[in-house]
C-alpha positions in Angstrom: 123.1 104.6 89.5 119.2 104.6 88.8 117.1 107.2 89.8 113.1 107.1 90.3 111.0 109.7 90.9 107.1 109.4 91.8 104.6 111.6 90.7 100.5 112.1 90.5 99.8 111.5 93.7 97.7 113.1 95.9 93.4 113.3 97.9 90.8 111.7 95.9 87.2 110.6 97.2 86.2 106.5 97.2 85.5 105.1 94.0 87.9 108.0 92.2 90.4 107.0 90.0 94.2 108.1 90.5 97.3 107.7 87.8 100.9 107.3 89.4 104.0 107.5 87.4 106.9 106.6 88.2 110.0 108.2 85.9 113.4 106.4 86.1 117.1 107.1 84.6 119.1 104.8 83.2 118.5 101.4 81.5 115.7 99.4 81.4 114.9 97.1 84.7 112.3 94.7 86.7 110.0 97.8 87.9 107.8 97.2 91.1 105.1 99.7 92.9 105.1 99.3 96.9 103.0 101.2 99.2 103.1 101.9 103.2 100.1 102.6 105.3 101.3 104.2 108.5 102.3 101.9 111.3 103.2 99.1 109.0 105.4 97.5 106.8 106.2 98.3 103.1 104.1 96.2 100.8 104.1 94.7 97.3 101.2 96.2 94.9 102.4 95.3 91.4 105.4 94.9 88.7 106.0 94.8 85.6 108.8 93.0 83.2 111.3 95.3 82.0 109.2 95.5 78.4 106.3 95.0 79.8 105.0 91.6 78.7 104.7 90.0 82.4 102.4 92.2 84.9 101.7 90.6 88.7 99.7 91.9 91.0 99.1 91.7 94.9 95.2 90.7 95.3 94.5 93.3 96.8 94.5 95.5 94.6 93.9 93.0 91.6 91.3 93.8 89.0 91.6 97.5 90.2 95.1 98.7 89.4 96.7 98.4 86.4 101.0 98.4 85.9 102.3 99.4 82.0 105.6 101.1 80.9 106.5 103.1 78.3 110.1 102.7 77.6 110.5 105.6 75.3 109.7 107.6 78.2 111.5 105.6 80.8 108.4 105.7 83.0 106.2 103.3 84.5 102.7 104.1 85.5 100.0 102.8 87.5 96.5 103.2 87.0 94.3 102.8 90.6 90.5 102.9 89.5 88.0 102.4 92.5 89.9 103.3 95.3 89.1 102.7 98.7 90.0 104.2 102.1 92.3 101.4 102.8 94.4 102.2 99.3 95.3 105.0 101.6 99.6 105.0 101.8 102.8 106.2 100.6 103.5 104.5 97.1 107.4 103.6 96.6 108.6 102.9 92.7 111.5 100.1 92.6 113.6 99.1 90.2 115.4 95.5 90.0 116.4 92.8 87.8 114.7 90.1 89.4 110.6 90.1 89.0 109.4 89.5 92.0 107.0 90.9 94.9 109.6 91.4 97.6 111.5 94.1 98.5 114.8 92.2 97.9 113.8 92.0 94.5 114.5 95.5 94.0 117.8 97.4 93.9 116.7 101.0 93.7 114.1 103.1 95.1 112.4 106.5 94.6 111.3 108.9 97.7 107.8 107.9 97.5 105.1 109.7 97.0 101.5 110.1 99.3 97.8 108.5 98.0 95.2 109.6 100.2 91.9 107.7 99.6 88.8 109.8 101.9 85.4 107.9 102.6 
């Protein structure tokens, strides 16, 4: 059983910068970063391979967040520069073997933790 736990969330301003990380037991896997504004559905944001050579992005968010790992740690991070009021949500870590952007992909999931961006 995998377990994933969120972390560095929390209020910034527009334009801030935030750094989530996201720590996982177990093996190595396929890790994806979802988010969920209120009132809708869960939603890719990015992944990365399980050693980190292959990074995807939703285009959203692309040019703006950055997705790394450090294995050694077992934790994956991602790195939101310029947010905006609309980044606003409750980010979900996942963790799969199959890279890809939907849920499906992903076999495991941490609690989730809140990102609110103000104006």
């Amino acid at each position: 059983q995998v377990q994933l736990r969120e972390s560095g969330g929390g209020l910034v301003q527009a334009g801030d910068s935030l750094r989530v990380s996201c720590a996982a037991s177990g093996r190595s896997f396929v890790v994806g970063w979802f988010r969920q504004a209120a009132g809708t559905e869960r939603a890719f944001v990015a992944a990365v391979s399980q050693y980190g050579t292959i990074t995807y992005y939703a285009d959203s968010v692309k040019g703006r967040f950055a997705i790394s790992r450090d294995n050694a740690k077992n934790t994956v991070y991602l790195q939101m520069n310029n947010l905006k009021p609309e980044d606003t949500a409750v980010y979900y870590c996942a963790a799969g073997i199959r890279f890809g952007e939907r849920r499906d992909d992903y076999n495991y999931w941490g609690q989730g933790i809140q990102v609110t961006v103000s104006s």
